[in-house]
N, C-alpha and C positions, 0 to 999 in steps of 0.2 A: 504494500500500500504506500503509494506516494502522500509527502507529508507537504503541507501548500507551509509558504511563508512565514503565513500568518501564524499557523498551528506553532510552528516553530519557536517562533518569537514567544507567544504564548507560555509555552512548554519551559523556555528557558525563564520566564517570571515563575512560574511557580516552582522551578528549583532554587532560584533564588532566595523566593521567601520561605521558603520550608527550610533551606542551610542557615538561614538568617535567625528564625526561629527557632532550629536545632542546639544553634553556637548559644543567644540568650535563655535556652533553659540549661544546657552544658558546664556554662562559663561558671555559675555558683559553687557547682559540685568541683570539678577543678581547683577553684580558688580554696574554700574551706578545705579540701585535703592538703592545698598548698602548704596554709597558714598551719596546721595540724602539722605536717613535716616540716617544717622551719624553729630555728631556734628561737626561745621564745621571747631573749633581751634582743635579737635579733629584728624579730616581729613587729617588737613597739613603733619599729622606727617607719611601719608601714610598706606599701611599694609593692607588693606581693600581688602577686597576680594568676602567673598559670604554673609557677616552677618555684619550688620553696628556692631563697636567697642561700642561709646554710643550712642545710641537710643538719637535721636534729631528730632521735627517736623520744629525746627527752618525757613529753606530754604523753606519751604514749605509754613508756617507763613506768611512771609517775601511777597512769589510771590502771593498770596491769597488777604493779603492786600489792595494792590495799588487799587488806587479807579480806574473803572469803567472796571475790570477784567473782571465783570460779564457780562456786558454788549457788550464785546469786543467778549464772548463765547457763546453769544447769535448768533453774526453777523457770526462767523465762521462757526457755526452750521445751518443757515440760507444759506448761500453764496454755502456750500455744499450739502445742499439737493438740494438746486433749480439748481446750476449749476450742478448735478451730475445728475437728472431726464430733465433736457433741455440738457444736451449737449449726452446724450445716446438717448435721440428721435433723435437728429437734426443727428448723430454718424449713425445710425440704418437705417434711409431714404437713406439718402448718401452711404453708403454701400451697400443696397438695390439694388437702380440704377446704379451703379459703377458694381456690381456684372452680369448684364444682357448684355450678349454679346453680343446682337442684340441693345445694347444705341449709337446714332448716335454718332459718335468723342471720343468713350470712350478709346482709346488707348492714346489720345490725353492731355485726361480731368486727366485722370492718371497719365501723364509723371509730367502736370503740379503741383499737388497733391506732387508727389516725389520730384518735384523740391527744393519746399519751404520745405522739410526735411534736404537737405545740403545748402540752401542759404537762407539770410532773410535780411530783411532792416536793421534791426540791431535796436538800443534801441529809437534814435534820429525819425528817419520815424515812427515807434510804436509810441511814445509820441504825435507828432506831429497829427498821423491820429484819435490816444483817443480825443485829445482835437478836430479837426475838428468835429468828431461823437458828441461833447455834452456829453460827457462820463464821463469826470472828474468830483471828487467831487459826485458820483451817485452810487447805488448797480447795475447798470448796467456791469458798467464798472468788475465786478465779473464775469459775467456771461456769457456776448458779447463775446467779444475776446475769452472766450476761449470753447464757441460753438461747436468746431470741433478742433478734434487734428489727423494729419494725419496719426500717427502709428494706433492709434485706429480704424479709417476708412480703411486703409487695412488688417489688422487683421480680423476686421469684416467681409467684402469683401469676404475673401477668405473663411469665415468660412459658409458663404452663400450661392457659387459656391459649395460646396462639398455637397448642401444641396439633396438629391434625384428629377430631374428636373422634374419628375412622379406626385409627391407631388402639384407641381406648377400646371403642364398644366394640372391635372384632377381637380382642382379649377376652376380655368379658361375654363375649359369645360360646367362646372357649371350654370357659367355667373359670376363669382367674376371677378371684376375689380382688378387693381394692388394692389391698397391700403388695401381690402378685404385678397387679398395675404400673405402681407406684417403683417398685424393682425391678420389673422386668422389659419395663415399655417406657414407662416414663424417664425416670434417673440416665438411661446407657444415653439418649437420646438428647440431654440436658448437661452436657459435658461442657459447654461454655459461660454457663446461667452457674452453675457449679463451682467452674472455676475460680470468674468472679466472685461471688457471694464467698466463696474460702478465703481469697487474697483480702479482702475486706477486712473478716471475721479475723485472720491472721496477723494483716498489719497494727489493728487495736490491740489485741492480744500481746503483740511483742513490744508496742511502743506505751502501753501501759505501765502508769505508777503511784496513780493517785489513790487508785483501789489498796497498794501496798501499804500506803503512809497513810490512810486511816484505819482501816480493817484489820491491820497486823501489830505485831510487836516483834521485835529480835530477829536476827540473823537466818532464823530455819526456813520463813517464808520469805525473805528479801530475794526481789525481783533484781535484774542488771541493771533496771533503766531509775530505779531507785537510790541503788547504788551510785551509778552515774550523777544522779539529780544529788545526792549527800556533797559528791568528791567538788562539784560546783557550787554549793552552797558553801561546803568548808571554803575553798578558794576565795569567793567573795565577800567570808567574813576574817581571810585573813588579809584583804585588799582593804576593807574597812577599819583592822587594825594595826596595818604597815603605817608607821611614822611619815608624814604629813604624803599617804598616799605613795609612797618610794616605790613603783613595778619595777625598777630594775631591779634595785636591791632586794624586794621580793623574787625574783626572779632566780637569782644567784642564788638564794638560799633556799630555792624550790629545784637545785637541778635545773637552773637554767629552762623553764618552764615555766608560763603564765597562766593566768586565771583564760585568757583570751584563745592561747593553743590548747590545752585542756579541753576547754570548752568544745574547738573544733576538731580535737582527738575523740569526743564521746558521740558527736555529731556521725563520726563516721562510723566507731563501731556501732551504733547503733541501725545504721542505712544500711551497711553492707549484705546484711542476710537476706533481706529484702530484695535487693537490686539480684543476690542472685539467684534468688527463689523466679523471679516473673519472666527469665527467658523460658521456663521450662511450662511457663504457663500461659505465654504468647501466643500459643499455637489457637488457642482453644479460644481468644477474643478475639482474634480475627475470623474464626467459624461462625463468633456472635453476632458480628459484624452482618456476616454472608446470612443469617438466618433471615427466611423471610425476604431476600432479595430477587426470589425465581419464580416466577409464578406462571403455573398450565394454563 
C-alpha cells in the first residue's frame, strides 16, 4: 500500500508527540534514581538530572541496614499475595452476581455499593469496628477490610455483562450450575478484566502503610513501606535537630547520605517490584483493549 504525503507527515507528528510524551513521563523516574545514586553532600548542590554526578550507594546503605528491613519485606510480600488472590476471588463472585439481571434487589444492592464510594464512616467508626472484629495486632487485619473495593467490583460487573449471554445459557443447558459458570466459562474468558482488577488490588497492597501504623504494634506485623515511612520520618527529625539546619554536616555524619537521597533510595525500592510485575501483565491489557472491538 502506497502511503500519500500527507499520511506521512501525519505519521511523523504522532511519533513525535508520543516520544515527547514518553521522554516527560521517563524523565522523573530517571532523575529520582539519579539523585538516589548520587552522593548525598554531593546532591545539595543540585544539577542532577539523568546521571548521578558521584556514584554513591551510600542512601541505599543507610535504608538496607536498619534491623528487621528484611523481615518487614517478607510481611509486605506476604500481605500482597494473599490479599491480592483473596480479594480478586471474593472481587470476581460479587461481580458475578451483581452482573445477573435476573439477582433479586440488584438495583438496590448496587445503589448501596455506590453509596459507600462518596460516603464513609470516616477513620474513628473504621478503628472502632477493626478493634470490635479482633483485628488489631493480626495479619488479618491486611486482608479483611480490604476484601472488596467497590470500583473494582463495578468495573468487573460491567466487564461480565458484555460477556456473550450464548456463552452462559449453553453451559447451563449442559447442566453447569452457577459456580460451574463462573469457573469454567466465565473467569478463563476474563483474563484481562483479571489482570487488571489484580494489578490494582496488588499495587494498594504493597504501597500500603497507614493500615500498619494504626492497626498494629511492634516489629512482627511491620510492613516495608512502614518501615520506609519511620527511616524518613527519623531523617526529618534529625534535619529539624541539626544545628541551625547544617545538611552537610548532617550528611557527613549520616555516611555521606541525606534526608533528600534517602528519600529517593525508598522511592525506588518501593517502585521497582511493580515496574516489574506489569510487563508480565501487559499482554492481557492490550486483549482488554481489543475486547469488544470486532463485531459480526
Amino acid at each position: 500500500m502506497i502511503i500519500g504525503r500527507g499520511e506521512k507527515i501525519f505519521l511523523w507528528v504522532i511519533y513525535i508527540v508520543v516520544t515527547i510524551f514518553s521522554l516527560t513521563i521517563l524523565y522523573p523516574f530517571i532523575n529520582i534514581i539519579a539523585i538516589s545514586l548520587n552522593d548525598g553532600v554531593d546532591a545539595l548542590r543540585g544539577g542532577i538530572y539523568l546521571w548521578p554526578r558521584r556514584f554513591s550507594l551510600a542512601a541505599y546503605e543507610q535504608v538496607f541496614s536498619r534491623r528487621g528491613l528484611l523481615n518487614a519485606a517478607g510481611m509486605s510480600i506476604a500481605r500482597t499475595m494473599v490479599g491480592t488472590i483473596a480479594g480478586l476471588a471474593f472481587t470476581a463472585v460479587l461481580a458475578y452476581l451483581l452482573s445477573k439481571r435476573d439477582l433479586v434487589f440488584r438495583r438496590g444492592i448496587i445503589f448501596l455499593f455506590v453509596f459507600t464510594m462518596y460516603f464513609s464512616g470516616g477513620m474513628i467508626p473504621d478503628f472502632i469496628l477493626i478493634r470490635q472484629l479482633g483485628l488489631m495486632n493480626s495479619f488479618g487485619v491486611y486482608i479483611i477490610p480490604a476484601l472488596l473495593g467497590v470500583w473494582n467490583v463495578m468495573i468487573m460487573r460491567q466487564f461480565f455483562e458484555e460477556l456473550p449471554q450464548s456463552l452462559k445459557d449453553s453451559a447451563r443447558v449442559d447442566g453447569a450450575n452457577e459456580l460451574t459458570v463462573l469457573l469454567r466459562i466465565v473467569l478463563p474468558i476474563s483474563k484481562p478484566v483479571l489482570a487488571t482488577i489484580a494489578l490494582f488490588i496488588a499495587v494498594w497492597q504493597w504501597n500500603a502503610w497507614y493500615d500498619t501504623f494504626i492497626y498494629t504494634s511492634g516489629a512482627r506485623l511491620s510492613t516495608l513501606q512502614n518501615e520506609l515511612v519511620r527511616i524518613l520520618t527519623e531523617q526529618q527529625a534529625l534535619v529539624m535537630a541539626a544545628p541551625g539546619g547544617d545538611m552537610r554536616d548532617l550528611a557527613e555524619r549520616a555516611q555521606r547520605a541525606t534526608p533528600q537521597t534517602i528519600q529517593m533510595a525508598t522511592i525506588v525500592i518501593t517502585t521497582i517490584p511493580i515496574v516489574l510485575i506489569y510487563p508480565f501483565l501487559q499482554k492481557y491489557f492490550v486483549k482488554g483493549i481489543m475486547v469488544g472491538a470486532v463485531k459480526e
